[in-house]
C-alpha positions in Angstrom: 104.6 -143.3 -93.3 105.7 -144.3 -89.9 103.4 -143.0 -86.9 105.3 -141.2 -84.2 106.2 -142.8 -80.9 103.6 -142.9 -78.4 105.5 -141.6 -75.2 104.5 -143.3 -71.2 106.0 -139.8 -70.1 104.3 -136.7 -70.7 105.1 -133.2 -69.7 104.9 -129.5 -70.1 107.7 -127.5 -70.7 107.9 -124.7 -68.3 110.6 -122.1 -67.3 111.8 -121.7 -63.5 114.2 -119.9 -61.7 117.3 -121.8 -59.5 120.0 -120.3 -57.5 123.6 -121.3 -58.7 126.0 -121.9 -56.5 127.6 -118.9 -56.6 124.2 -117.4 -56.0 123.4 -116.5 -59.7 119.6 -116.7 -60.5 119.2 -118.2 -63.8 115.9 -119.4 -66.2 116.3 -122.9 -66.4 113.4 -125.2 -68.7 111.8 -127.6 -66.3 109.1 -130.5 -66.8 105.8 -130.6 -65.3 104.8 -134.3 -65.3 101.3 -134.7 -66.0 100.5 -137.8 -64.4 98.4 -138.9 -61.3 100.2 -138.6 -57.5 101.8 -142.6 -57.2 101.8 -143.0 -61.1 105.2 -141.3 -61.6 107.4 -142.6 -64.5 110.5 -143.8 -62.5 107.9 -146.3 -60.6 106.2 -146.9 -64.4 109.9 -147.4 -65.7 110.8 -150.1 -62.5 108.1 -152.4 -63.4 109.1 -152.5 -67.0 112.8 -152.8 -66.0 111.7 -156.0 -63.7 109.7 -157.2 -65.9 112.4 -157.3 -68.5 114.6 -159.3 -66.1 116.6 -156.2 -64.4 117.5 -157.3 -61.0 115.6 -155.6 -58.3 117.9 -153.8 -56.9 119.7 -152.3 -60.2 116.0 -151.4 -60.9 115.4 -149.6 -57.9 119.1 -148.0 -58.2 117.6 -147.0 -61.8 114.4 -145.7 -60.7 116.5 -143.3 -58.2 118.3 -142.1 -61.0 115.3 -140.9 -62.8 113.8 -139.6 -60.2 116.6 -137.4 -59.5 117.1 -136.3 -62.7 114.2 -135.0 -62.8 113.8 -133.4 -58.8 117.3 -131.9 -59.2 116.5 -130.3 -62.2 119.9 -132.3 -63.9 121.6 -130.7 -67.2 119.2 -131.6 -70.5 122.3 -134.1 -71.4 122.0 -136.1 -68.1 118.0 -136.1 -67.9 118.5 -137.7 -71.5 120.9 -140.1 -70.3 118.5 -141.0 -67.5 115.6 -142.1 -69.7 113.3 -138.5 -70.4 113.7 -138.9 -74.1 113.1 -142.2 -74.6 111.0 -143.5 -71.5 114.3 -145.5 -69.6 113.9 -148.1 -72.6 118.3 -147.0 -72.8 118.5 -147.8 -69.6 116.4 -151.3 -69.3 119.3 -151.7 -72.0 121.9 -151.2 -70.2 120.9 -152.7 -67.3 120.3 -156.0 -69.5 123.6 -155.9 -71.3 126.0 -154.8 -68.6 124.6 -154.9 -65.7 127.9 -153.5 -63.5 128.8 -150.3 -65.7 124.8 -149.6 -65.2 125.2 -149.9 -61.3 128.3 -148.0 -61.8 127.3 -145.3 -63.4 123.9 -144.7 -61.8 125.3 -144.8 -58.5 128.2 -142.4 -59.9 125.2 -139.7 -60.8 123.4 -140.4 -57.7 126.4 -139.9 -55.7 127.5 -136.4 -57.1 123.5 -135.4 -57.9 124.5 -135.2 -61.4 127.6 -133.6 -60.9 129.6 -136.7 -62.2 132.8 -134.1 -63.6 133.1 -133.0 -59.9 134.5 -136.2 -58.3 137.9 -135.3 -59.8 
C-alpha cells in the first residue's frame, strides 16, 4: 500500500467573508497557512524552482503567482493551477519544459489578479 504524500504546505481550512464587486457578501473557504513568519511556501517553492534550474527571474515571477493566489483569495481552480494542491512541483514543470508559456501565463494571472477571462 502506497503511503500518502507528505505535503511542504499545510493549512487549515477556514470560512471568510469578501465583498463582490457588486457589493455582494459571500462565504468563501480560505487557507490559514501554518507555518513560521519568513517560511512561507511561495519562498519554500522558489528555492526548489532554482534549484531545479528555473531561471531566477521566472522563479521569482512564479513565487508572485503563488503568493497571490493565495492573498487574493483566487478561485479553487486558479490556486490549483498555482501550486496549492501539489506544492508548485506543476509549475517547476512548467517552468522547465516551456519556460515562455510559464512567463506567459504567470504574468497573464498576475496582471488581471486572477481575473485572466477579463482581458477580453
Amino acid at each position: 500500500m502506497d503511503e500518502p504524500k507528505r505535503r511542504r504546505w499545510t493549512w487549515d481550512e477556514v470560512t471568510t467573508a469578501a465583498l463582490d464587486e457588486d457589493g455582494t457578501i459571500r462565504h468563501v473557504p480560505m487557507r490559514h497557512l501554518r507555518c513560521k513568519v519568513g517560511e512561507y511556501p511561495w519562498d519554500e517553492w522558489t528555492t526548489r524552482a532554482i534549484t531545479a534550474g528555473v531561471p531566477e527571474e521566472l522563479a521569482q515571477l512564479g513565487r508572485a503567482v503563488i503568493r497571490e493566489a493565495y492573498q487574493h483569495i483566487w478561485s479553487a481552480a486558479l490556486q490549483t493551477e498555482c501550486g496549492w494542491d501539489d506544492d508548485g512541483d506543476a509549475m517547476i514543470e512548467l517552468a522547465l519544459r516551456d519556460p515562455t508559456r510559464a512567463n506567459r501565463r504567470w504574468s497573464l494571472l498576475l496582471d488581471t489578479d486572477g481575473h485572466p477571462s477579463s482581458t477580453g
